[in-house]
C-alpha positions as CSV (number, residue, x, y, z in Angstrom):
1,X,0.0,0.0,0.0
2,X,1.4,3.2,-0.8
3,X,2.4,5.7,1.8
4,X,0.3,8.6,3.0
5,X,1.4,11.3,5.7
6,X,0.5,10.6,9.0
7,X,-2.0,13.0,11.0
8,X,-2.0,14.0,14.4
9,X,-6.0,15.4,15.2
10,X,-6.7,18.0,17.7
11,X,-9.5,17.8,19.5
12,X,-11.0,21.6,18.7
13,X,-12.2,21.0,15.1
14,X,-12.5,25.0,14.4
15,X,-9.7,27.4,14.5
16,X,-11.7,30.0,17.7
17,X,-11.9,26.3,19.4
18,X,-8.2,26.1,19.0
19,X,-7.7,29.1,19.9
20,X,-9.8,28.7,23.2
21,X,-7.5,25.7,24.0
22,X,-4.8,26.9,24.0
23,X,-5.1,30.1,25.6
24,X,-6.5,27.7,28.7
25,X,-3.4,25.9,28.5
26,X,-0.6,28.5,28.4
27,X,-2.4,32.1,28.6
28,X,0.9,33.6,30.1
29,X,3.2,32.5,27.0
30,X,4.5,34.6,24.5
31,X,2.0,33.9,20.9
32,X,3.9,37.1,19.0
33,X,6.2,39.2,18.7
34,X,5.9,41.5,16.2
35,X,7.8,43.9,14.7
36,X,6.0,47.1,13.9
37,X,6.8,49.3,10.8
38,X,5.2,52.2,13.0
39,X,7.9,51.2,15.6
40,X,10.9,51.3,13.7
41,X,13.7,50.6,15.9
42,X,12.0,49.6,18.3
43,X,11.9,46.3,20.6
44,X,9.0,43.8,18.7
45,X,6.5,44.2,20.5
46,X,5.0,40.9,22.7
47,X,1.6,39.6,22.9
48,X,1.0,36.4,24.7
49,X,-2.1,33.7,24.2
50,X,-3.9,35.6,26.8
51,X,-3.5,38.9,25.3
52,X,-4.6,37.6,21.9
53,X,-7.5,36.6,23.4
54,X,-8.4,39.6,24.7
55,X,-7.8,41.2,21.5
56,X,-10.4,39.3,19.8
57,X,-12.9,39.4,22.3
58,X,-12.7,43.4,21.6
59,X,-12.6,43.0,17.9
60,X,-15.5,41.2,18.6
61,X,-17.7,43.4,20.5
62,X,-16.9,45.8,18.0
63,X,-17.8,44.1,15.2
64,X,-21.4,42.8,16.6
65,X,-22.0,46.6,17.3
66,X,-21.1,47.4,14.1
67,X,-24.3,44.9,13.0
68,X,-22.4,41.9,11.7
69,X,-24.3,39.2,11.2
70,X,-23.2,35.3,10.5
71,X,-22.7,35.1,7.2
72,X,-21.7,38.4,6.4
73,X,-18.0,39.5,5.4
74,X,-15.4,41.4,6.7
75,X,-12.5,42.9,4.2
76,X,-9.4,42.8,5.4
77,X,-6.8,45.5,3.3
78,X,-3.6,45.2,5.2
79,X,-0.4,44.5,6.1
80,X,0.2,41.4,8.5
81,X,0.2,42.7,12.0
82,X,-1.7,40.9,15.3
83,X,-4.9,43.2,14.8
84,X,-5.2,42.0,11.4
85,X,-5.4,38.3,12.9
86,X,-8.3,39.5,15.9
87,X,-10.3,41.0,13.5
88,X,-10.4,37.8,11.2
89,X,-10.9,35.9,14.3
90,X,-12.9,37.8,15.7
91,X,-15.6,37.7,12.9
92,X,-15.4,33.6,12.8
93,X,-16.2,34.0,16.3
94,X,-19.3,35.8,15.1
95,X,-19.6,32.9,12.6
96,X,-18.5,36.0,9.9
97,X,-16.9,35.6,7.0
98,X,-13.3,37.4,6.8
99,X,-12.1,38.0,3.4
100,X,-8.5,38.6,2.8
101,X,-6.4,41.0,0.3
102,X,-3.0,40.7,-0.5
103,X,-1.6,44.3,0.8
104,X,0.1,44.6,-2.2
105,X,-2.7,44.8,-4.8
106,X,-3.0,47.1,-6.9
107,X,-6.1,49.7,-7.1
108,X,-8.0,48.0,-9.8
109,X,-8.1,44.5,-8.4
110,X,-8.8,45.9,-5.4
111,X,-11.7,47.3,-6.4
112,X,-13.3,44.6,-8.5
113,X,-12.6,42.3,-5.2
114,X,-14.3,44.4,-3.1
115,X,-17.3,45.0,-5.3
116,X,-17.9,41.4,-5.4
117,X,-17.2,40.8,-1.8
118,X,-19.8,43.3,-1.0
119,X,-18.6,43.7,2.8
120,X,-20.1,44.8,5.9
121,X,-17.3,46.3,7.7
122,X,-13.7,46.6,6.6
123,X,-10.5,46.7,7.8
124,X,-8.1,48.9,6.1
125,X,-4.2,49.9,7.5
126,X,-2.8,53.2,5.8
127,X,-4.3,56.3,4.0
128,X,-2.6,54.5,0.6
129,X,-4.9,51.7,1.3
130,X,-7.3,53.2,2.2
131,X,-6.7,55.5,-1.7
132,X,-7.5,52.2,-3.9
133,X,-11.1,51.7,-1.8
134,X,-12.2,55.2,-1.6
135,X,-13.0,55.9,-5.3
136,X,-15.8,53.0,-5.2
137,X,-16.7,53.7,-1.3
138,X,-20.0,55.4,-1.6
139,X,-21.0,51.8,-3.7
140,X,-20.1,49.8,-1.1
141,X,-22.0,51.4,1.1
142,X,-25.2,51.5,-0.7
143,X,-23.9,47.5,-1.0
144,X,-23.8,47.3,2.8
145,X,-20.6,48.6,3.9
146,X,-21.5,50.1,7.2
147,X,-18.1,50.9,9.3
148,X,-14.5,51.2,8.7
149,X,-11.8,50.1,10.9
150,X,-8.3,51.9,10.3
151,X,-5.1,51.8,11.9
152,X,-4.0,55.3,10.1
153,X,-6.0,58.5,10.5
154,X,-7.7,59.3,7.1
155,X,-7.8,62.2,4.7
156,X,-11.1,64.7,6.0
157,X,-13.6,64.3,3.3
158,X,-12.2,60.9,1.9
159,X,-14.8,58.7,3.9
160,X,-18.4,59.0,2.6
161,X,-21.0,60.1,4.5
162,X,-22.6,57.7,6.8
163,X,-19.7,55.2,7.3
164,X,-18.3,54.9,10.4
165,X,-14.6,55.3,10.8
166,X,-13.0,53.8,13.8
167,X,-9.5,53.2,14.9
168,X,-8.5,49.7,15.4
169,X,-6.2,50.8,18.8
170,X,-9.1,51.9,20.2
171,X,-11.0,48.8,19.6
172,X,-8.0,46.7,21.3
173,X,-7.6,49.3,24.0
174,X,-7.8,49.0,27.8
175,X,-11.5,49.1,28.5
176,X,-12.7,48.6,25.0
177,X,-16.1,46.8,25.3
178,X,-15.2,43.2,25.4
179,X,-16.4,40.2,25.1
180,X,-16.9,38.3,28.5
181,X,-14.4,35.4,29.1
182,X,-17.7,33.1,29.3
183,X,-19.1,34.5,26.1
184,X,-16.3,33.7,24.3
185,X,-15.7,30.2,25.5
186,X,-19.1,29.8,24.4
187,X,-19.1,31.1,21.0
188,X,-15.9,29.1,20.7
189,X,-18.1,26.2,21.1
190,X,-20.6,27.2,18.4
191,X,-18.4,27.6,15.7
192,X,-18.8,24.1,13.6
193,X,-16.8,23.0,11.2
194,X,-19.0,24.2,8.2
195,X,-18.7,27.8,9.6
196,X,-16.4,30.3,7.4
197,X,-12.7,30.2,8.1
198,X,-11.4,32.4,5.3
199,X,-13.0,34.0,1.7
200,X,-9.4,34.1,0.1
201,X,-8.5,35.2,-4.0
202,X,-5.9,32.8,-6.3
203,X,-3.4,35.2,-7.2
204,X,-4.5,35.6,-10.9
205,X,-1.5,34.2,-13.0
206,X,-4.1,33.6,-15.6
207,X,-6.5,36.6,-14.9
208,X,-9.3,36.8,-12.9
209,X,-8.7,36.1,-8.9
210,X,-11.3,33.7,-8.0
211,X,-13.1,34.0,-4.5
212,X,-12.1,30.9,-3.0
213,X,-14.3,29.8,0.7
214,X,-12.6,27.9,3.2
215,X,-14.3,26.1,6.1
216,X,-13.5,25.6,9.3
217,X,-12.8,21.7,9.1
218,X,-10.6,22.2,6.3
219,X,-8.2,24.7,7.9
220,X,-7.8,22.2,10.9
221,X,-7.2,18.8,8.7
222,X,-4.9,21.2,7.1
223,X,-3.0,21.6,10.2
224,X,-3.3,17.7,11.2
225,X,-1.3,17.0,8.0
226,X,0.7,19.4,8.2
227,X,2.7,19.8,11.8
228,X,3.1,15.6,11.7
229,X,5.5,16.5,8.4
230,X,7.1,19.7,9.4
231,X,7.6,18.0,12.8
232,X,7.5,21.5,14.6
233,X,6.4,21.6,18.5
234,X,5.3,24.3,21.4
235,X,8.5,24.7,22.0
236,X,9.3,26.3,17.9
237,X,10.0,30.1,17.6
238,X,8.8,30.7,13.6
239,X,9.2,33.1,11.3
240,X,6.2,34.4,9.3
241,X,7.2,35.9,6.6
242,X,4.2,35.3,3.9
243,X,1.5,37.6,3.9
244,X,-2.0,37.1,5.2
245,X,-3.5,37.1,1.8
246,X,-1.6,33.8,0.9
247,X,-3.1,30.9,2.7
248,X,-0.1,29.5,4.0
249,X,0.5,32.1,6.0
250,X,-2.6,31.2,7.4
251,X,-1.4,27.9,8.0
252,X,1.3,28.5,9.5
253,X,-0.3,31.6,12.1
254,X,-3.2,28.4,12.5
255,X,-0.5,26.1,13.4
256,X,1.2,28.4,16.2
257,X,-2.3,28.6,17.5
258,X,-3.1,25.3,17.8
259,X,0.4,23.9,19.1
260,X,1.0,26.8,21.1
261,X,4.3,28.1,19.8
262,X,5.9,31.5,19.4
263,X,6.0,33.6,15.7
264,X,8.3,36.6,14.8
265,X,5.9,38.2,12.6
266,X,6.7,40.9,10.4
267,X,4.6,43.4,8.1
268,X,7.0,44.3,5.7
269,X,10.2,42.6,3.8
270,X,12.6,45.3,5.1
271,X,12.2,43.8,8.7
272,X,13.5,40.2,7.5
273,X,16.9,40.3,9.1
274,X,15.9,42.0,12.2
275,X,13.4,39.1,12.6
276,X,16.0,36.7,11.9
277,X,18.8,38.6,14.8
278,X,15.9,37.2,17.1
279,X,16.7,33.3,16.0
280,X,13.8,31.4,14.8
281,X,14.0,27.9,14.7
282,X,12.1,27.5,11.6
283,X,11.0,29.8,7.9
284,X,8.1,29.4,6.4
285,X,8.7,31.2,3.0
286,X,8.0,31.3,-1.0
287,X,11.4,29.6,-2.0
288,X,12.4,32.8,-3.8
289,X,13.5,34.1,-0.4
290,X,15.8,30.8,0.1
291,X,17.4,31.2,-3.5
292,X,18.4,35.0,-2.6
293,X,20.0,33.4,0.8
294,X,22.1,31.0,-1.4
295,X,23.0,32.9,-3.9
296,X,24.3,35.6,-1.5
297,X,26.3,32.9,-0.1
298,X,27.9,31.5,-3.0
299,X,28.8,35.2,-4.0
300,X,30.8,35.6,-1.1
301,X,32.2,32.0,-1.8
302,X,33.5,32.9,-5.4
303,X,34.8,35.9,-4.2
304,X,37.3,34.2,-1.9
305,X,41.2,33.7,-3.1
306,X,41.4,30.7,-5.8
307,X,42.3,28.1,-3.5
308,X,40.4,29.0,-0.6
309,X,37.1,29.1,-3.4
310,X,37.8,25.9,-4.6
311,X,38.5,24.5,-1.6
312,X,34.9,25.7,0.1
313,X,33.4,24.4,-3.4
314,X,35.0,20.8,-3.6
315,X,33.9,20.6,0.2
316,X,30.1,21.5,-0.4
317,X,30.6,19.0,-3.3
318,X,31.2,16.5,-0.9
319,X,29.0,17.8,2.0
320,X,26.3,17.2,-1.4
321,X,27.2,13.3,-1.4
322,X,27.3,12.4,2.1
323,X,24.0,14.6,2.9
324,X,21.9,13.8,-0.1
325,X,23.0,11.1,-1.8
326,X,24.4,9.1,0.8
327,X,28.1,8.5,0.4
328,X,29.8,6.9,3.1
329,X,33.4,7.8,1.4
330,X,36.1,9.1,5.3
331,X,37.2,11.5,2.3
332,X,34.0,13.1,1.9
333,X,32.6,12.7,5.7
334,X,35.9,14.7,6.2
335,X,35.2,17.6,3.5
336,X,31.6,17.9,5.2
337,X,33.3,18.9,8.3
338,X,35.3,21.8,6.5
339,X,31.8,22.5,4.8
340,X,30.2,22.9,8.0
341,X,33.4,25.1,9.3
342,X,33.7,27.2,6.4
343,X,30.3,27.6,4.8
344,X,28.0,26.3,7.1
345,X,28.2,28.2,10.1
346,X,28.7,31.2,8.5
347,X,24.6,30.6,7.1
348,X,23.5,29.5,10.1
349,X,24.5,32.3,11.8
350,X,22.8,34.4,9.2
351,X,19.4,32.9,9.7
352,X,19.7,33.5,13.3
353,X,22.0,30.7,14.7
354,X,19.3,28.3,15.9
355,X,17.5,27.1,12.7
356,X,16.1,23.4,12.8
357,X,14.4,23.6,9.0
358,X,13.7,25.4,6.6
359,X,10.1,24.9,4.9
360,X,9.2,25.7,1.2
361,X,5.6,26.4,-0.4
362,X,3.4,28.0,-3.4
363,X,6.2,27.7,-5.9
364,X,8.1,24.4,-6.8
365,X,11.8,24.4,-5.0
366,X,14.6,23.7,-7.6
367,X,17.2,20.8,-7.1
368,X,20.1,22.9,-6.6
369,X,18.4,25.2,-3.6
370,X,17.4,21.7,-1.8
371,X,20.8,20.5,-2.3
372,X,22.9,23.8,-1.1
373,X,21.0,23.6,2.3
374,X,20.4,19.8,3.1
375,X,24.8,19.8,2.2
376,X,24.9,22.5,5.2
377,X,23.0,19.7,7.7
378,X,19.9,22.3,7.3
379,X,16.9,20.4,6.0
380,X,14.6,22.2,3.0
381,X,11.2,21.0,3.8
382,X,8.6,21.4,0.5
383,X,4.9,21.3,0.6
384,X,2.8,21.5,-1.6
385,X,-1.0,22.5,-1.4
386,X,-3.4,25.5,-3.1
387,X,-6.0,27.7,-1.9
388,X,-8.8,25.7,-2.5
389,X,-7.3,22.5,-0.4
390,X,-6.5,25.3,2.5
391,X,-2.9,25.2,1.6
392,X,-2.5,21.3,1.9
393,X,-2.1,18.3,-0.3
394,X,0.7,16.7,0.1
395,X,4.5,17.2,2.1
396,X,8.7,16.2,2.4
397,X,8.9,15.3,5.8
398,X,10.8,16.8,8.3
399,X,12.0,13.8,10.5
400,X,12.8,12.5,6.8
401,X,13.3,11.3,3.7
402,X,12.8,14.4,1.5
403,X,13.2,14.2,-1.9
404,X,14.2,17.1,-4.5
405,X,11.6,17.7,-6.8
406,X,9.1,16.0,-5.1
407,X,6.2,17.1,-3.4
408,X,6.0,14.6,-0.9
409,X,3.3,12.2,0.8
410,X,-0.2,13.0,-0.1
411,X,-2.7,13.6,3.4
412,X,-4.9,10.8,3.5
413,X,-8.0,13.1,3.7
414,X,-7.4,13.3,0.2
415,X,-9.0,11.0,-2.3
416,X,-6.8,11.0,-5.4
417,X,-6.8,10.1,-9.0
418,X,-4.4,10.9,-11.9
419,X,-6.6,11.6,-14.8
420,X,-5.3,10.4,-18.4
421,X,-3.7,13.7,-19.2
422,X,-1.8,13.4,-15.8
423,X,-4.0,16.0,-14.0
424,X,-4.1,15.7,-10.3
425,X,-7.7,15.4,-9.5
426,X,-8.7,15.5,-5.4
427,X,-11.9,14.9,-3.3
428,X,-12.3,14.7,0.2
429,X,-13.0,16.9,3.0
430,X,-10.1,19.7,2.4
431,X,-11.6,20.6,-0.6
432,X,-13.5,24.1,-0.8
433,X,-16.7,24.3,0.3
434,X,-17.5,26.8,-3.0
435,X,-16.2,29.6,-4.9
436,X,-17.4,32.9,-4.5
437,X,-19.6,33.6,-7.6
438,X,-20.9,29.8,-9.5
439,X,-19.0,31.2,-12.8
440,X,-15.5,30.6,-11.1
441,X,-16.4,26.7,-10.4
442,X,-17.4,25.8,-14.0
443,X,-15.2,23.2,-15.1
444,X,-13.5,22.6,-11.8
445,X,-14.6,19.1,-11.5
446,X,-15.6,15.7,-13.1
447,X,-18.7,14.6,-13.5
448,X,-17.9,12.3,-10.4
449,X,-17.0,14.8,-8.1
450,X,-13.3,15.4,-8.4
451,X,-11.5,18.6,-8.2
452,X,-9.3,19.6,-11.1
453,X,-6.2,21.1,-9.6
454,X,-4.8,22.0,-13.4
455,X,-1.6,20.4,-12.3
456,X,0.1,17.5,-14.2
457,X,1.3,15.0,-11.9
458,X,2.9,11.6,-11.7
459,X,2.5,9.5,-8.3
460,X,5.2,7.0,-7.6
461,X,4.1,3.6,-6.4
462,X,4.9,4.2,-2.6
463,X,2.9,7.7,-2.8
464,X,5.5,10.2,-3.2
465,X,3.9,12.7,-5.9
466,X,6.0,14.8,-8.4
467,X,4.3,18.4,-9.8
468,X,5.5,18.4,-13.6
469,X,4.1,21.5,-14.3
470,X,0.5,23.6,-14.9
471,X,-1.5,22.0,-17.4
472,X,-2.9,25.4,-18.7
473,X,1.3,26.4,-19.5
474,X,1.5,23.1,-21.5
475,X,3.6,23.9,-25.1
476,X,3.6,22.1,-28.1
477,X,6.1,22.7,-30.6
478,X,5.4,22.4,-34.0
479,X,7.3,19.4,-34.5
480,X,4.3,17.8,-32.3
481,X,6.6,17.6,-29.0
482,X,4.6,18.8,-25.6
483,X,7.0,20.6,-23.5
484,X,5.8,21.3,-19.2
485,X,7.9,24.6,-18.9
486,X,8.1,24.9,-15.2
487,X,10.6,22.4,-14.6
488,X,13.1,24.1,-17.5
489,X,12.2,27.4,-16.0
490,X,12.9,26.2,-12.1
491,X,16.9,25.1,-13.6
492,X,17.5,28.0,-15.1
493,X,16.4,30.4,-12.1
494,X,18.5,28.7,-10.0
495,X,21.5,29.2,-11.7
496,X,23.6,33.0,-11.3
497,X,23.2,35.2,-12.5
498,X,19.5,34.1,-13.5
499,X,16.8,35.7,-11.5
500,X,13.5,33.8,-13.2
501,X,12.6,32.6,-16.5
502,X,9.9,32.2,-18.9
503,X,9.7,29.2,-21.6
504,X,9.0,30.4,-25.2
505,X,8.4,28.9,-28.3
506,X,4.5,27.4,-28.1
507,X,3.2,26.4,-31.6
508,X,7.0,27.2,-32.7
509,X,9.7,25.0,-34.1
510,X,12.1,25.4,-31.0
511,X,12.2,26.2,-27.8
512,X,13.8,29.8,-26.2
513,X,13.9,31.3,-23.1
514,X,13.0,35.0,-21.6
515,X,15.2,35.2,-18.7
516,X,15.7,37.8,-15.7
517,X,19.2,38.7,-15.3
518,X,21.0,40.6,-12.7
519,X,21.8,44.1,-13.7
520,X,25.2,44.0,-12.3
521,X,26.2,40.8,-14.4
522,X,24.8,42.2,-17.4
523,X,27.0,46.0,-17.2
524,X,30.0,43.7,-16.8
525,X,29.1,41.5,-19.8
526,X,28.8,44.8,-21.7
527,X,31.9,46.1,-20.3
528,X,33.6,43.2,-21.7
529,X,31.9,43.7,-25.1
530,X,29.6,41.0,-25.0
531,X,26.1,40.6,-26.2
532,X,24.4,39.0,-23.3
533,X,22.1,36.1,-24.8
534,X,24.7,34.6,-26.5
535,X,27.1,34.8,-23.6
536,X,24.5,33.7,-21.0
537,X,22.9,30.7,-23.2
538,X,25.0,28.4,-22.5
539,X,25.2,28.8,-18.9
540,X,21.3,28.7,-19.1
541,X,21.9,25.1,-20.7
542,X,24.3,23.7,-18.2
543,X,21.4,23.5,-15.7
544,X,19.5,21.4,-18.1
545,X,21.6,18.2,-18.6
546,X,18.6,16.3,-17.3
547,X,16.6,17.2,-20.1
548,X,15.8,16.5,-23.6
549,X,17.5,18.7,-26.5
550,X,14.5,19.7,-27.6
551,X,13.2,21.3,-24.6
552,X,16.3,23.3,-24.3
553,X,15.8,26.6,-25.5
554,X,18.1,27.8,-28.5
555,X,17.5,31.2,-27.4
556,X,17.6,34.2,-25.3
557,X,15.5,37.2,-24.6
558,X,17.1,39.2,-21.5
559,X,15.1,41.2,-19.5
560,X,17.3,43.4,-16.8
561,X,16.7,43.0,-12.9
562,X,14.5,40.2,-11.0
563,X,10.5,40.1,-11.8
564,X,10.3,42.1,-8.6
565,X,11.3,45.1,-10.8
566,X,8.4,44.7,-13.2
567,X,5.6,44.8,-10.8
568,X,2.9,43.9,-13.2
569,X,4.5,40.9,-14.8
570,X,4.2,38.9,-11.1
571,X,1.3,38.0,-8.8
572,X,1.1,39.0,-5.0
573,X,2.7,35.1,-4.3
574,X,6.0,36.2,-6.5
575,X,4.9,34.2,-9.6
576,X,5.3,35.2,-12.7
577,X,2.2,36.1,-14.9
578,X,2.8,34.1,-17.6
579,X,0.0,36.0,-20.2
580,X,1.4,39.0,-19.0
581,X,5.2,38.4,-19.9
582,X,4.1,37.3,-23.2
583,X,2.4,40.1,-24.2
584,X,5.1,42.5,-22.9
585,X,7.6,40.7,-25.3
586,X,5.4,40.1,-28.0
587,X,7.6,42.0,-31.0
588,X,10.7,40.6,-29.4
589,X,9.3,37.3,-29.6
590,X,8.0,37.4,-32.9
591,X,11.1,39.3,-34.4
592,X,13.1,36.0,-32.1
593,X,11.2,33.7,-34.6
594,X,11.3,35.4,-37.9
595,X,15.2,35.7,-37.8
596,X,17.1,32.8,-39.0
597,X,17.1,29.6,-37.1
598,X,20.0,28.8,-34.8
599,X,22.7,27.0,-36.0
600,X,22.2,24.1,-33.1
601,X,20.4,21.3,-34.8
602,X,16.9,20.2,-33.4
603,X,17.4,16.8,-31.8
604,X,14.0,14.8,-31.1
């Protein structure tokens, strides 16, 4: 039979029954400690289970003043910070519905979410926030909209008339009205697993954001997958780095809630090492954020004198075999020791000095980033889940094995087919419980029942399953051969001085590549007279040994910087929006085709 991750259930089935539990257990411990951008400089501020409780039961009596009723939604437009969490909880509590932006939107999806949302009381954090609702303001009122909670004072005359505007401090304040400590404990109770846990939008790679419902139940069997595999306890110290909009950052806050362990929670990416001076044991990030580590590291690395370079290289080399591959050579146990010495503790010490694990999610981890860190004795953890399965279908383990380029064990609340064309298809109770508008579901499952994730998969037979890529990005060449780009594109990123990539060529003879390249690299290129594409092509192909020729690309198109300079090629997650790079390049690409055909024959 094939393998399935193990669960561990709680015995709260909601997240305010988790909640309730814990702060029983250990009201005195610190839950967060938060570093506040309206702080700068400043100690993190500290807020333990008992405090978070309080906070809620305020956010709640606010809220049921304000006239929310179950059902009805609260939108949340702001950056991760503990009031942002008490409201959300706060309105499960009231058997509410929160519904959660990414911060970083941009005005017009931020409208069109909210008009569809059509929310009851909002939550917004700064006056630039509060800019991309204000336009459409008076509509959600006459929709509903019938208070505003802000942590920034806003502009006189930007709030239309007849909507109240509070101040979130003074909703968490000493003597706000609160919630009794018996009230609370009882509405914990009510809360079924059924009831709302989060109203959460796909970060439109494609286009449209769909409205994606989460229950209760799924969140928790979510969690009951998920610490078993990352192995973390009460005694952890995490890192949250991914933003409240993303659902595995709600997994993860979930998870500290329910074990009863400590976060370093920041609202903004500037604060990252700060956080990490206070030693976390564990990350929770996009791997993008591990790639930058690694790549700072081997920078240093090649900058050191010739011998000392190769020396710290033929080590990790060896560090590589014992730790991943299993060699057993006293030549290469002994190298590992100089990796540990000489690279090692050098990236430890950056990450904190006390980090257990790293663990990966919402974008595939490449081979060479899970090899860098599981060489240095630090294990790279990736999981694998969506939205619509509250952030969870399968995981590496943390206790071990972990694979590279696997996703891991599938949870066995997961029924699972592969259909013919290698989509992952999923049923069971972590599913959705809907869409927000029936439009976004048509066409998301069989007739039987099954959920089309739009993934190609393959599942081994002992259960570890392997993402091959999105079966919407699928290319076919003209020659007839299907090509899955994300695993090319994975390679290349992870090589220097390659900061992302794009596959082109669909309906095409050959294959090339746009690729993101480090501005630095490229001025020396040119200093030395080079013409980037063909310099950097063949570097692009070194990381692609494991691949056919003819899903190598023949080709570059170089675009300067990381996608983080083009904010409207990439989602709020860091992803690249595929239509969108296309169309920016669109003359390039078709001026790449109509020149003559490289000179490097086509091999099938």
């Amino acid at each position: 039979m094939a393998r399935q991750l193990a669960l561990l259930r709680f015995d709260a089935r909601t997240v305010p029954g988790l909640l309730a539990a814990t702060a029983r257990r250990v009201p005195d411990r610190v839950f967060l400690r938060f570093l506040d951008p309206a702080r700068r400089g400043a100690p993190p501020r500290e807020v333990r289970f008992s405090d978070f409780r309080t906070m809620v039961c305020r956010a709640a009596a606010y809220l049921q003043s304000a006239g929310l009723r179950p059902g009805e939604r609260v939108l949340l437009l702001a950056e991760n910070s503990p009031e942002w969490q008490a409201v959300a909880l706060a309105a499960q509590f009231l058997q509410g519905e929160p519904a959660a932006l990414f911060a970083s939107l941009a005005s017009t999806p931020v409208v069109e979410i909210a008009r569809r949302v059509a929310p009851r009381v909002a939550f917004v954090s700064t006056k630039e926030q509060w800019a991309k609702l204000a336009p459409v303001s008076g509509d959600l009122v006459r929709q509903g909209l019938s208070a505003l909670l802000t942590v920034e004072a806003l502009p006189a005359g930007s709030v239309p008339e007849g909507l109240k505007t509070t101040s979130v401090a003074s909703v968490v304040a000493e003597g706000a009205p609160s919630l009794s400590l018996e009230d609370f404990e009882a509405r914990a109770a009510a809360v079924r697993g059924e009831h709302p846990f989060l109203l959460l939008f796909t970060s439109g790679t494609t286009g449209r954001q769909k409205g994606v419902r989460v229950s209760q139940d799924s969140i928790v069997r979510a969690l009951e997958a998920g610490g078993p595999s990352t192995g973390r306890t009460e005694k952890d110290v995490g890192l949250h780095l991914l933003p409240f909009g993303h659902i595995a950052g709600h997994d993860q806050f979930v998870l500290a809630v329910a074990q009863g362990h400590c976060l370093l929670l920041i609202a903004q990416r500037d604060d990252l090492l700060s956080a990490l001076a206070l030693g976390p044991t564990y990350l929770f990030s996009v791997p993008l954020v591990y790639e930058r580590i690694r790549m700072g590291a081997l920078e240093k690395v090649d900058a050191l004198p010739g011998p000392l370079r190769r020396l710290v290289h033929h080590a990790l080399e060896a560090a590589t075999r014992v730790r991943v591959d299993g060699a057993v050579r006293p030549g290469d146990r002994l190298l590992t020791m100089v990796a540990d010495s000489l690279l090692g503790r050098k990236v430890r010490a950056a990450l904190g000095g006390r980090i257990e694990g790293l663990f990966a999610g919402g974008a595939p981890a490449s081979e060479p980033l899970f090899r860098f860190f599981e060489a240095l004795g630090i294990p790279l953890v990736e999981l694998y889940g969506m939205s619509e399965t509250a952030g969870m279908i399968s995981s590496n383990l943390f206790s071990g094995p972990r694979r590279p380029g696997v996703a891991g064990l599938i949870t066995p609340d997961h029924e699972v087919r592969i259909a013919d064309d290698h989509e992952l298809l999923l049923k069971g109770p972590l599913m959705l419980t809907a869409y927000l508008e029936p439009e976004d579901g048509a066409g998301a499952y069989t007739e039987d029942g099954f959920f089309r994730t739009g993934d190609l998969a393959e599942l081994d037979a002992d259960g570890w399953l392997r993402i091959v890529g999105r079966k919407k990005h699928l290319m076919v060449l003209s020659t007839g051969k299907k090509i899955p780009p994300e695993p090319l594109e994975t390679a290349i990123a992870s090589e220097s001085p390659f900061e992302g990539a794009v596959l082109l060529g669909d309906g095409q003879a050959y294959v090339s590549a746009a690729v993101f390249v480090r501005k630095d690299a490229l001025s020396r290129l040119e200093a030395e007279g080079k013409d980037a594409a063909t310099a950097l092509l063949p570097v692009a192909l070194s990381t692609l040994g494991a691949f056919s020729d003819y899903e190598k690309p023949k080709r570059l198109l170089i675009l300067p910087g990381s996608p983080t300079d083009y904010p409207d090629l990439i989602t709020p997650t860091l992803k690249l929006r595929r239509p969108a790079v296309l169309k920016l390049l669109r003359e390039r690409i078709q001026a790449l085709y109509t020149a003559p055909k490289p000179a490097t024959p086509e091999h099938g």
